[in-house]
mmCIF file as gemmi writes it, N, C-alpha and C atoms, coordinates in Angstrom:
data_model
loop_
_atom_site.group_PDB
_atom_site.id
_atom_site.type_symbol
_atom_site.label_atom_id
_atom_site.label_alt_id
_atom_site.label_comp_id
_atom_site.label_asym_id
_atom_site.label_entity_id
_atom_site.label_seq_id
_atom_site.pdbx_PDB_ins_code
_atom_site.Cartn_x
_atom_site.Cartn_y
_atom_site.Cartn_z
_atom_site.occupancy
_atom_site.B_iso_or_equiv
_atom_site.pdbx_formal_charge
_atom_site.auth_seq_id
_atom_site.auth_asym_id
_atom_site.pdbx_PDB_model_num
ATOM 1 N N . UNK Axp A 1 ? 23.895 7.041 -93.327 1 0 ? 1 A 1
ATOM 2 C CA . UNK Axp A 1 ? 24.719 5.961 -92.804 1 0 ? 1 A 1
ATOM 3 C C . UNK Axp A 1 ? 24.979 6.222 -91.318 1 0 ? 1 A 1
ATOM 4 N N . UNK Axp A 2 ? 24.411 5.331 -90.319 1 0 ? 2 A 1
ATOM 5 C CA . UNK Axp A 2 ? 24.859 5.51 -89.062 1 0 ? 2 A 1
ATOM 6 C C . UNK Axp A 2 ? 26.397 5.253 -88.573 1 0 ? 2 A 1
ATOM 7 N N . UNK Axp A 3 ? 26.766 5.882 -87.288 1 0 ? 3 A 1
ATOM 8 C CA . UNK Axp A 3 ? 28.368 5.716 -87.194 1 0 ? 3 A 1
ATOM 9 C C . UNK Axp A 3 ? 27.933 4.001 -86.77 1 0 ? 3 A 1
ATOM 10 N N . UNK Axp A 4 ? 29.532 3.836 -87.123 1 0 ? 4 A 1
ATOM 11 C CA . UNK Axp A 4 ? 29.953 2.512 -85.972 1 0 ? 4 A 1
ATOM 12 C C . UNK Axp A 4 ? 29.754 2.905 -84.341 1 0 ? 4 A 1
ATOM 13 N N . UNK Axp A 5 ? 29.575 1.565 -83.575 1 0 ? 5 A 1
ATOM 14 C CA . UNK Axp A 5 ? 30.276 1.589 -82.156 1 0 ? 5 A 1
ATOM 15 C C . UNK Axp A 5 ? 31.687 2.598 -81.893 1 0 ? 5 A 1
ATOM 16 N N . UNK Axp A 6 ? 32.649 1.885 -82.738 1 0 ? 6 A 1
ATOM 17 C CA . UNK Axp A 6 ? 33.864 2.066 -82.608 1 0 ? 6 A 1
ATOM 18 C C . UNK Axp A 6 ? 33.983 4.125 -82.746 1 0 ? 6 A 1
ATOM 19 N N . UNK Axp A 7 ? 33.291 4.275 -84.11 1 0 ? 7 A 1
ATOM 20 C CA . UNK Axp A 7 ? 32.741 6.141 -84.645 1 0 ? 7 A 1
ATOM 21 C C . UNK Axp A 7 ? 31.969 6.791 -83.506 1 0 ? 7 A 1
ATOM 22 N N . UNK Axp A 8 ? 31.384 6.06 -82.505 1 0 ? 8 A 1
ATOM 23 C CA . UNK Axp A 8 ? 30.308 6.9 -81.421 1 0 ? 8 A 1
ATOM 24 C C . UNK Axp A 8 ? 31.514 7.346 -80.162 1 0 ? 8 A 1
ATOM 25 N N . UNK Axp A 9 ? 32.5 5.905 -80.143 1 0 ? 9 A 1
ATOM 26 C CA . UNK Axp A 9 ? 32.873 5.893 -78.882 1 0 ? 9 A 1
ATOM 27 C C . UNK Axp A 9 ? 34.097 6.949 -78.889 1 0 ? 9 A 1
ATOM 28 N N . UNK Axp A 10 ? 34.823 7.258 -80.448 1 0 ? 10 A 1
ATOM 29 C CA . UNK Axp A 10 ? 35.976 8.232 -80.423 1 0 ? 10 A 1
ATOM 30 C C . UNK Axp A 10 ? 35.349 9.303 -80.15 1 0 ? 10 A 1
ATOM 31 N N . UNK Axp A 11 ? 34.295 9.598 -81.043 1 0 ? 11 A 1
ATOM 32 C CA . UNK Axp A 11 ? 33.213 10.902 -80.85 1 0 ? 11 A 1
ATOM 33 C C . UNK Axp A 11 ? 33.024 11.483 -79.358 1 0 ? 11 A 1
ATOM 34 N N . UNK Axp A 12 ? 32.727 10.335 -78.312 1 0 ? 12 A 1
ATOM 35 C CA . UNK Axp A 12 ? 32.724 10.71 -77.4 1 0 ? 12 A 1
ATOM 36 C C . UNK Axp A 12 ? 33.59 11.321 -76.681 1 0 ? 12 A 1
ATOM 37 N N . UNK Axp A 13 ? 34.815 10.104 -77.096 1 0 ? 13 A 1
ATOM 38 C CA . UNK Axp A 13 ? 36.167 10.635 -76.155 1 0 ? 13 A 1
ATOM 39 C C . UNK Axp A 13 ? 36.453 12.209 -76.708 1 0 ? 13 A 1
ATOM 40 N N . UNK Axp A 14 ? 36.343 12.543 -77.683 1 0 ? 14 A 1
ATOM 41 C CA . UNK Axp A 14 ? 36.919 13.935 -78.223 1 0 ? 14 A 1
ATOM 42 C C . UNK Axp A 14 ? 36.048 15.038 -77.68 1 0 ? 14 A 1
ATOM 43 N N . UNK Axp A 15 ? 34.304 14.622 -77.17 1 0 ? 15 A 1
ATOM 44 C CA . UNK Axp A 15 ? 33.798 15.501 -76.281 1 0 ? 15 A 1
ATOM 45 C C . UNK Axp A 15 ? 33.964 15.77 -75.307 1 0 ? 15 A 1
ATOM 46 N N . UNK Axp A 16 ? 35.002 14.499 -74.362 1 0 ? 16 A 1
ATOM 47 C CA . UNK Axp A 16 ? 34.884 14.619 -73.245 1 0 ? 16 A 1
ATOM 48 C C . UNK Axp A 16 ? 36.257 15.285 -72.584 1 0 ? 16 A 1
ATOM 49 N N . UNK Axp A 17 ? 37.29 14.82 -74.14 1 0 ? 17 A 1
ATOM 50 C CA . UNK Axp A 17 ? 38.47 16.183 -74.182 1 0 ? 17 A 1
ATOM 51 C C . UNK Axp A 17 ? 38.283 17.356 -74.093 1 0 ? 17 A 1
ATOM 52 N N . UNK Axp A 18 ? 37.545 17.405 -75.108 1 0 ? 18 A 1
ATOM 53 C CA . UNK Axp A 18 ? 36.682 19.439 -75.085 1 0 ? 18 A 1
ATOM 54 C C . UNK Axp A 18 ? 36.135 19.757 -73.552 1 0 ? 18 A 1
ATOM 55 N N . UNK Axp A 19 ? 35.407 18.891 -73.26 1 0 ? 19 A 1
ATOM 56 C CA . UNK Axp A 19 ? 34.804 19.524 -71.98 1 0 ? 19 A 1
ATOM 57 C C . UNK Axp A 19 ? 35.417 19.284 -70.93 1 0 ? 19 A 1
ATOM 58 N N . UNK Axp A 20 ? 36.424 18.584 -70.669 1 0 ? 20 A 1
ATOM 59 C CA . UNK Axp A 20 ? 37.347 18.61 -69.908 1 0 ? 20 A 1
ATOM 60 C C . UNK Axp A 20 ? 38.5 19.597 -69.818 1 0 ? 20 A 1
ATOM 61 N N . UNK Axp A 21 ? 38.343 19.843 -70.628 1 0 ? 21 A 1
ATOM 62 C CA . UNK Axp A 21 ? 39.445 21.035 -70.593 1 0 ? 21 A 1
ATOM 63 C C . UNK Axp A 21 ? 38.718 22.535 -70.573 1 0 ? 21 A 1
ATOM 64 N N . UNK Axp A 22 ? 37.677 22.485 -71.061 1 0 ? 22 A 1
ATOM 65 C CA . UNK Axp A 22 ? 36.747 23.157 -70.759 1 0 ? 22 A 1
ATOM 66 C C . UNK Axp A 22 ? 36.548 23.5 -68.886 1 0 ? 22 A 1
ATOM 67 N N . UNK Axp A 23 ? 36.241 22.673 -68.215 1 0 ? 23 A 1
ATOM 68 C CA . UNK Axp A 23 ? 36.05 22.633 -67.017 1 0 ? 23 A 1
ATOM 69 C C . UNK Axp A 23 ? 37.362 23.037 -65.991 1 0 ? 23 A 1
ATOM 70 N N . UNK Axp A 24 ? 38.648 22.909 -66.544 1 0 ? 24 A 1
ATOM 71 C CA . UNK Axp A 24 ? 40.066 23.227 -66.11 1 0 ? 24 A 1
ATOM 72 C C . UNK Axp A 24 ? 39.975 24.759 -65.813 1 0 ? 24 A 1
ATOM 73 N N . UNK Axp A 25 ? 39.523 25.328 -66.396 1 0 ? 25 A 1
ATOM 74 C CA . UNK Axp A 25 ? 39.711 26.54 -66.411 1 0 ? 25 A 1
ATOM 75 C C . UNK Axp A 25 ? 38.372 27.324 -67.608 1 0 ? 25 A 1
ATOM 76 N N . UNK Axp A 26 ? 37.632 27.392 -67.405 1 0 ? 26 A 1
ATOM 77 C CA . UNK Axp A 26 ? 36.458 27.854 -68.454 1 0 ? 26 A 1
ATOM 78 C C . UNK Axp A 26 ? 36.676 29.16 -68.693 1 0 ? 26 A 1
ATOM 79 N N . UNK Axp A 27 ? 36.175 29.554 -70.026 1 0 ? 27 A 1
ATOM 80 C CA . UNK Axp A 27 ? 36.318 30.763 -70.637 1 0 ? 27 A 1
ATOM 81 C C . UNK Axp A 27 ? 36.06 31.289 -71.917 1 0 ? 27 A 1
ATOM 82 N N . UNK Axp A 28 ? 35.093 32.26 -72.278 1 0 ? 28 A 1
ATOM 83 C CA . UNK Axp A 28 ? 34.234 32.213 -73.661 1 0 ? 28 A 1
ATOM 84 C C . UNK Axp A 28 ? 35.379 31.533 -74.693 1 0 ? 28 A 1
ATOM 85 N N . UNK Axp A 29 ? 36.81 31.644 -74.759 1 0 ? 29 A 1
ATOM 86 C CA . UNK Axp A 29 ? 37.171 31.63 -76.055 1 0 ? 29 A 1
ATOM 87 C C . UNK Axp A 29 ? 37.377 29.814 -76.25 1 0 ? 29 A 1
ATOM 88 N N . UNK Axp A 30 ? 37.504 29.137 -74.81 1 0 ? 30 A 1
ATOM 89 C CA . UNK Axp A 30 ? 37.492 27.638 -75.208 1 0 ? 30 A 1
ATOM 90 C C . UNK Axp A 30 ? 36.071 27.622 -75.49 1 0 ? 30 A 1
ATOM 91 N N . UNK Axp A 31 ? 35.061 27.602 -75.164 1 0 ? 31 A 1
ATOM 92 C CA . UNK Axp A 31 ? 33.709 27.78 -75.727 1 0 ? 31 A 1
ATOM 93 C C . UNK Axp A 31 ? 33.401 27.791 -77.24 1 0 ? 31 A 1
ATOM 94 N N . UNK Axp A 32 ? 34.324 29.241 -77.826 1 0 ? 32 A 1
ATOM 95 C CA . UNK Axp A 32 ? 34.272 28.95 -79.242 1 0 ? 32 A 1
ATOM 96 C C . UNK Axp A 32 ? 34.985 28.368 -80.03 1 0 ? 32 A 1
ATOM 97 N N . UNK Axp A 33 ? 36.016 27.888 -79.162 1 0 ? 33 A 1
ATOM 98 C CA . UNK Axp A 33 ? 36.855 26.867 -80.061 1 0 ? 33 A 1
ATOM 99 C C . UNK Axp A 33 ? 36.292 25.412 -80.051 1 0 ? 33 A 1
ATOM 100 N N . UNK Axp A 34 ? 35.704 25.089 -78.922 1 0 ? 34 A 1
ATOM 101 C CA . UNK Axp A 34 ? 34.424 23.866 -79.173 1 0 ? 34 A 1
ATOM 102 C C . UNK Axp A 34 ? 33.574 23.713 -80.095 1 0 ? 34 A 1
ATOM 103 N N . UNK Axp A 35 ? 32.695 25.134 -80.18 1 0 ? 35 A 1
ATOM 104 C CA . UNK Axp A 35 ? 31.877 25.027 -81.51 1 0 ? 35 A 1
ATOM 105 C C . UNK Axp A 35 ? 32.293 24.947 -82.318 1 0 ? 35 A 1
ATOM 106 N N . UNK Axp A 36 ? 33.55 25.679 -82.833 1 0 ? 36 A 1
ATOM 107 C CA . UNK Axp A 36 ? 34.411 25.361 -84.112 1 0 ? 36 A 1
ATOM 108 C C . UNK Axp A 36 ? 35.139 24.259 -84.407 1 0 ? 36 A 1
ATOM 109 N N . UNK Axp A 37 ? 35.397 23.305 -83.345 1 0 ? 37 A 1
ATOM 110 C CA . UNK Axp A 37 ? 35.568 22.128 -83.155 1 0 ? 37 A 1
ATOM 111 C C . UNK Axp A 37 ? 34.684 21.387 -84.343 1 0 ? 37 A 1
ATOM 112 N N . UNK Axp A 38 ? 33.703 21.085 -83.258 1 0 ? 38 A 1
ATOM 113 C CA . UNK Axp A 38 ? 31.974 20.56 -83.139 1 0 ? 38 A 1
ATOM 114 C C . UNK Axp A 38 ? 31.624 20.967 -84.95 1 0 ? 38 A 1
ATOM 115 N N . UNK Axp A 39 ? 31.79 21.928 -85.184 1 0 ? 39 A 1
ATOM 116 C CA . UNK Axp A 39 ? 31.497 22.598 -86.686 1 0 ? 39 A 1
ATOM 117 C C . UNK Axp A 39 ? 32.296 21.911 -87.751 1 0 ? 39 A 1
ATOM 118 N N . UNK Axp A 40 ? 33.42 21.42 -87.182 1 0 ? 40 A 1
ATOM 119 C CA . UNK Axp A 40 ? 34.246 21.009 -88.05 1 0 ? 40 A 1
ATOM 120 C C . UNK Axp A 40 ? 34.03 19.662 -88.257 1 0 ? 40 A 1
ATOM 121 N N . UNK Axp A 41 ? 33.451 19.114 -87.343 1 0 ? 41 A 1
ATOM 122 C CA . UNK Axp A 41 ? 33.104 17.222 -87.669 1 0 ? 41 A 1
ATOM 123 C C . UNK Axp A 41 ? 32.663 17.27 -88.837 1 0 ? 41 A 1
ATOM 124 N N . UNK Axp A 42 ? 32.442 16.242 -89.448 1 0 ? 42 A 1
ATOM 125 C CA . UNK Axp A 42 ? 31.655 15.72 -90.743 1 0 ? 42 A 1
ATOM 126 C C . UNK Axp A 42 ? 29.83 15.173 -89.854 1 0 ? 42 A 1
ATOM 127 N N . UNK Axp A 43 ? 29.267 15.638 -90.746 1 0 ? 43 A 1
ATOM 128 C CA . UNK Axp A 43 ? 28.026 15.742 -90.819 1 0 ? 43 A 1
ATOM 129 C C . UNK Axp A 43 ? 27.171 15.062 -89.668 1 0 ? 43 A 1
ATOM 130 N N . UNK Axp A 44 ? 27.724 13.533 -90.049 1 0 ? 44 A 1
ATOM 131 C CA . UNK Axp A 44 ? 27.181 12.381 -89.363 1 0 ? 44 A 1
ATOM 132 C C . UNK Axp A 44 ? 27.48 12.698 -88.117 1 0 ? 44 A 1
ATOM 133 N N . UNK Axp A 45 ? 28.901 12.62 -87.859 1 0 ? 45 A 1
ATOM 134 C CA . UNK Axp A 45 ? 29.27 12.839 -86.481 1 0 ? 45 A 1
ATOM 135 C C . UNK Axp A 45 ? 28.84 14.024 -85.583 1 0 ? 45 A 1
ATOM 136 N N . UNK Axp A 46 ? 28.506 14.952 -86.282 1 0 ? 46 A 1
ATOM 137 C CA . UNK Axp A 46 ? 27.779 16.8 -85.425 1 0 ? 46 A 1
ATOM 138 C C . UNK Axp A 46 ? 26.779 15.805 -85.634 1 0 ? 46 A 1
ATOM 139 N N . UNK Axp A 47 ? 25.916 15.369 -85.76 1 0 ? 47 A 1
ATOM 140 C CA . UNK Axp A 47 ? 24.246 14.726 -85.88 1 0 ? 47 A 1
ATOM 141 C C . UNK Axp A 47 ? 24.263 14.054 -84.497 1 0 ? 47 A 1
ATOM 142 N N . UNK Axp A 48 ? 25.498 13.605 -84.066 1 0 ? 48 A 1
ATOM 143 C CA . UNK Axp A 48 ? 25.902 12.318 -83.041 1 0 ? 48 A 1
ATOM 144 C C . UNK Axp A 48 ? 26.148 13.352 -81.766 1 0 ? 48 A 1
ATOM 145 N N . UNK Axp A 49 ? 26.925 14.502 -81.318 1 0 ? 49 A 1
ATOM 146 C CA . UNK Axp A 49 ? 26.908 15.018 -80.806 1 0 ? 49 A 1
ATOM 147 C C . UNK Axp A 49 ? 25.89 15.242 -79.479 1 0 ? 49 A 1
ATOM 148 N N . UNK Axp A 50 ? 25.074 15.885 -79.64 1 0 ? 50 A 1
ATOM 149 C CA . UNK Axp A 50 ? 23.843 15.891 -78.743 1 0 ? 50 A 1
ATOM 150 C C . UNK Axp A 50 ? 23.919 14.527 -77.511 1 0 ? 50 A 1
ATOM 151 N N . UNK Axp A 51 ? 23.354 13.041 -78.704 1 0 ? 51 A 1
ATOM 152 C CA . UNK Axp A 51 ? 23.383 12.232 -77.861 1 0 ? 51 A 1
ATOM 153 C C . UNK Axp A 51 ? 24.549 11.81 -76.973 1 0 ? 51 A 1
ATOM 154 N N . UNK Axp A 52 ? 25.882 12.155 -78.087 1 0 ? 52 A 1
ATOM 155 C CA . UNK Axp A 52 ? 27.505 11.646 -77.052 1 0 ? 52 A 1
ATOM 156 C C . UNK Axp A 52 ? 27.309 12.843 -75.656 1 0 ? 52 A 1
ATOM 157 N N . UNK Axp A 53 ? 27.078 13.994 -75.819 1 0 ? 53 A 1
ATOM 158 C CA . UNK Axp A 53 ? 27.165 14.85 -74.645 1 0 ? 53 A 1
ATOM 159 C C . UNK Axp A 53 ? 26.187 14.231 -73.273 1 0 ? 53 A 1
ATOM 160 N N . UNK Axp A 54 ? 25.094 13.496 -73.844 1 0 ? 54 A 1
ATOM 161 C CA . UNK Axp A 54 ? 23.886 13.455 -72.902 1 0 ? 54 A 1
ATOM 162 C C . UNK Axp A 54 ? 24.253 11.79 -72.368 1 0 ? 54 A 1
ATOM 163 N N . UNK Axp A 55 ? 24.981 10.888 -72.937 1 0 ? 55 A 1
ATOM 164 C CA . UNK Axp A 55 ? 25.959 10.299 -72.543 1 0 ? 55 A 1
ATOM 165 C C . UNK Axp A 55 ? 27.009 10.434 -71.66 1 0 ? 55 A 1
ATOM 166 N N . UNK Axp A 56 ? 27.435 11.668 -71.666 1 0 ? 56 A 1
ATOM 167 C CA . UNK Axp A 56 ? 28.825 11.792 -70.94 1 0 ? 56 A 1
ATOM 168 C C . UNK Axp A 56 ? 28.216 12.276 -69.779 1 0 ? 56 A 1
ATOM 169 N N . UNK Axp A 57 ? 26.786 12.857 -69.93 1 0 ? 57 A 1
ATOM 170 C CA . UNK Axp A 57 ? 26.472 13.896 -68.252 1 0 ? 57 A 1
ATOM 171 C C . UNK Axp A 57 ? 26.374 11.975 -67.802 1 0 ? 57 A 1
ATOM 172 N N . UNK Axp A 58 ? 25.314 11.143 -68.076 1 0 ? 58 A 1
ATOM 173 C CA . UNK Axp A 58 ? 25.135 10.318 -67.568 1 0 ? 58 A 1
ATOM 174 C C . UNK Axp A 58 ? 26.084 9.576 -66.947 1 0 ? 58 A 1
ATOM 175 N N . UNK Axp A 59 ? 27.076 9.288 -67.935 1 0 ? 59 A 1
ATOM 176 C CA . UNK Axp A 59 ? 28.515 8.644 -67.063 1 0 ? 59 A 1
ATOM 177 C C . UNK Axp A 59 ? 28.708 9.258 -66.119 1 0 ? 59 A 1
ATOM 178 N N . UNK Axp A 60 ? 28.755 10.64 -65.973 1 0 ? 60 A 1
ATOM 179 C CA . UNK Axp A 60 ? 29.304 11.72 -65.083 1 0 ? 60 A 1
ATOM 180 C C . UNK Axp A 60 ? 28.252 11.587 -64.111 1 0 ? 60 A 1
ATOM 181 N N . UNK Axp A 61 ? 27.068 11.351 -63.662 1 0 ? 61 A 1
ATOM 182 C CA . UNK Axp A 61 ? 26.467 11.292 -62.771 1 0 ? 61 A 1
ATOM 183 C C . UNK Axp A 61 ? 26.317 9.838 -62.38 1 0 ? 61 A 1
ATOM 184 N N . UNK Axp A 62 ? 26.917 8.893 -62.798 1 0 ? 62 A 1
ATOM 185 C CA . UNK Axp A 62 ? 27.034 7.332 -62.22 1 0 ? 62 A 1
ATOM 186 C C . UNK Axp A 62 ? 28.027 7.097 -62.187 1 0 ? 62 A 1
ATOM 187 N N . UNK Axp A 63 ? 29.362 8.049 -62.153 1 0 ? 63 A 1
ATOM 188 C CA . UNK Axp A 63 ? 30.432 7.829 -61.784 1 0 ? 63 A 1
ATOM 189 C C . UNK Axp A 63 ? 30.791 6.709 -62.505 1 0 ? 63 A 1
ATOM 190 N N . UNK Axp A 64 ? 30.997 6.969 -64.243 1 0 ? 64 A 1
ATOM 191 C CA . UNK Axp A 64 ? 31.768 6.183 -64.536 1 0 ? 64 A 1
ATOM 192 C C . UNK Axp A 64 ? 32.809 6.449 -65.597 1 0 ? 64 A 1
ATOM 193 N N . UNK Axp A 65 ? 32.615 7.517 -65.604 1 0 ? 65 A 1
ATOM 194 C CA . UNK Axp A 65 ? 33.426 8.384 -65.914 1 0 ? 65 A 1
ATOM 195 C C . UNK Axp A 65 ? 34.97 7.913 -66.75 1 0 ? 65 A 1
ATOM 196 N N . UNK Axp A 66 ? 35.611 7.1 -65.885 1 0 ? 66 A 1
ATOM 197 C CA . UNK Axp A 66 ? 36.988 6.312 -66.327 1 0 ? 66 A 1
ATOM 198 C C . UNK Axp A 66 ? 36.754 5.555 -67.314 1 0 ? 66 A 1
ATOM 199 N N . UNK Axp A 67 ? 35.29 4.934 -67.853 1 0 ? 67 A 1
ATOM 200 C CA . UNK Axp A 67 ? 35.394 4.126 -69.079 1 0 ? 67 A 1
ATOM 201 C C . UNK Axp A 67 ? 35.724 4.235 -70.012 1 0 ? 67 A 1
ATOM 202 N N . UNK Axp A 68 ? 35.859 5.389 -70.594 1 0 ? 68 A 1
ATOM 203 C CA . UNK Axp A 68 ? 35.984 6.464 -71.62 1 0 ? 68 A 1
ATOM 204 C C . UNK Axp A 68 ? 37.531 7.081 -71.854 1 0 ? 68 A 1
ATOM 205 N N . UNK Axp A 69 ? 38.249 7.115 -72.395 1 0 ? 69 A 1
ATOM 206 C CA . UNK Axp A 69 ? 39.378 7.866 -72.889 1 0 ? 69 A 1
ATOM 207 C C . UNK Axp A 69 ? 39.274 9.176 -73.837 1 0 ? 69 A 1
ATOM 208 N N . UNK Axp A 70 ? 39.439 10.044 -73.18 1 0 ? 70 A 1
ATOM 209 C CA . UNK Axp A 70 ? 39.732 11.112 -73.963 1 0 ? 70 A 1
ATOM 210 C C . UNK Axp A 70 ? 40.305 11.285 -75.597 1 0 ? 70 A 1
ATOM 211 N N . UNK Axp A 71 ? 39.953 11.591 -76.298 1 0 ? 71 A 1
ATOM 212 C CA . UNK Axp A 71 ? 40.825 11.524 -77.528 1 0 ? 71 A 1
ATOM 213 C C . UNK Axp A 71 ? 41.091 12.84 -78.406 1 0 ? 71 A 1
ATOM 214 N N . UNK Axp A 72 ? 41.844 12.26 -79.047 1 0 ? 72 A 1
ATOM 215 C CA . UNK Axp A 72 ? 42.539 13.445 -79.849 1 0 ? 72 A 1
ATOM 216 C C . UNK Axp A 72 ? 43.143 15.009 -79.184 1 0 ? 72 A 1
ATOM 217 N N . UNK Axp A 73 ? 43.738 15.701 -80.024 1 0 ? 73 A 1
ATOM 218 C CA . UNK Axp A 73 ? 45.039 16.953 -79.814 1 0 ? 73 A 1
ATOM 219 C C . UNK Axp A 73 ? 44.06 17.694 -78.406 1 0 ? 73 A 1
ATOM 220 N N . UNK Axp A 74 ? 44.945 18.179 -77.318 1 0 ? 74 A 1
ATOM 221 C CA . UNK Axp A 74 ? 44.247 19.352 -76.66 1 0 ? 74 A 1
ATOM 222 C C . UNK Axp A 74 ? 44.05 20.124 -77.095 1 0 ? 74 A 1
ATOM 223 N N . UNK Axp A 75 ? 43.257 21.325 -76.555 1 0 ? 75 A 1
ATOM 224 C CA . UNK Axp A 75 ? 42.958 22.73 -77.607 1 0 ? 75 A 1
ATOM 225 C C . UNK Axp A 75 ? 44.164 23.471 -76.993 1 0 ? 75 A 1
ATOM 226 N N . UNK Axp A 76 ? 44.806 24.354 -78.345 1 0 ? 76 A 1
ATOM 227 C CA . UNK Axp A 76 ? 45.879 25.084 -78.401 1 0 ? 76 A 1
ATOM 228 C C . UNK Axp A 76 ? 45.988 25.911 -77.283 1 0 ? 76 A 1
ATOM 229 N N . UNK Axp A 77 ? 46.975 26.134 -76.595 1 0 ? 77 A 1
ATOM 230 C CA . UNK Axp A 77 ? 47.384 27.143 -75.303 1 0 ? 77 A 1
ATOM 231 C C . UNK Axp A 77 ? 47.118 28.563 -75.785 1 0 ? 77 A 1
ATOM 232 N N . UNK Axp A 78 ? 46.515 29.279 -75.407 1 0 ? 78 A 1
ATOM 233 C CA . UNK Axp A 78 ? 46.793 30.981 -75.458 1 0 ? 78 A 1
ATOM 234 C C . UNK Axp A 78 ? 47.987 31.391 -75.005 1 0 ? 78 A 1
ATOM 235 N N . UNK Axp A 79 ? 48.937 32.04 -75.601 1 0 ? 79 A 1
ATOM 236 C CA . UNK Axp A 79 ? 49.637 32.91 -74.872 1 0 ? 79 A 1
ATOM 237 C C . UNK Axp A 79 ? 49.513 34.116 -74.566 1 0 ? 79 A 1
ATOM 238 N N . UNK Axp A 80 ? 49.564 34.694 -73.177 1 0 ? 80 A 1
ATOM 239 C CA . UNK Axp A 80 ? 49.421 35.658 -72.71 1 0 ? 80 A 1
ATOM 240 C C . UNK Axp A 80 ? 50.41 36.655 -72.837 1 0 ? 80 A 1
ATOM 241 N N . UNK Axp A 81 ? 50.771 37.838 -73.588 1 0 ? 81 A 1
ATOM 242 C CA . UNK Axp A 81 ? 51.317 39.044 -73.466 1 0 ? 81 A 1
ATOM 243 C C . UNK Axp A 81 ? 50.959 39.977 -72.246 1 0 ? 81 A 1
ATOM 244 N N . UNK Axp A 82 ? 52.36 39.96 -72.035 1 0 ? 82 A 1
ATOM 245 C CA . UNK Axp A 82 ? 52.284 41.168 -71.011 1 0 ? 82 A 1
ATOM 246 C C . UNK Axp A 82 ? 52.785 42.193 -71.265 1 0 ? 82 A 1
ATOM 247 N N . UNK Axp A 83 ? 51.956 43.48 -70.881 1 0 ? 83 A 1
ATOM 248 C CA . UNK Axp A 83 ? 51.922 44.859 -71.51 1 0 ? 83 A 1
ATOM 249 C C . UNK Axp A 83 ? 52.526 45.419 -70.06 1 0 ? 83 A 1
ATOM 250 N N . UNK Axp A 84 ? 54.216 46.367 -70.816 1 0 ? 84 A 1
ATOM 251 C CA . UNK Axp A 84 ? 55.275 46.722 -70.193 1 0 ? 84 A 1
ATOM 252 C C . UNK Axp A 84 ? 54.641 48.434 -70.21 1 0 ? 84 A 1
């Protein structure tokens, strides 16, 4: 069963959350919380992946970037301990 329009375009926004926040500050452990993200979709939607990413470079290189809304929770803050 292919997604909807409506199933491609959240898909997207939730990649472009990940990699946006990704890009804020990069660092292996947002990395693996993407894949575990990404791992966690249902089937159809990880199948969809690939093309939503190769989508988003394209927006991103025709500057259009704003069409798109981000979606769903940010990835959880680390807190940092400091050793006294």
């Amino acid at each position: 069963m292919a997604l909807s329009e409506d199933d491609e375009r959240r898909v997207e926004g939730e990649l472009l959350r990940m990699t946006t926040e990704l890009r804020d500050r990069p660092s292996q452990e947002k990395e693996d919380r993407i894949g575990v993200e990404i791992g966690l979709l249902p089937e159809e939607e990880r199948a969809f992946v690939p093309t939503a990413l190769l989508r988003l470079l394209v927006r991103d290189r025709e500057g259009r970037m704003d069409e798109l809304e981000p979606q769903g929770e940010p990835l959880p803050r680390r807190r940092f301990r400091h050793f006294r």
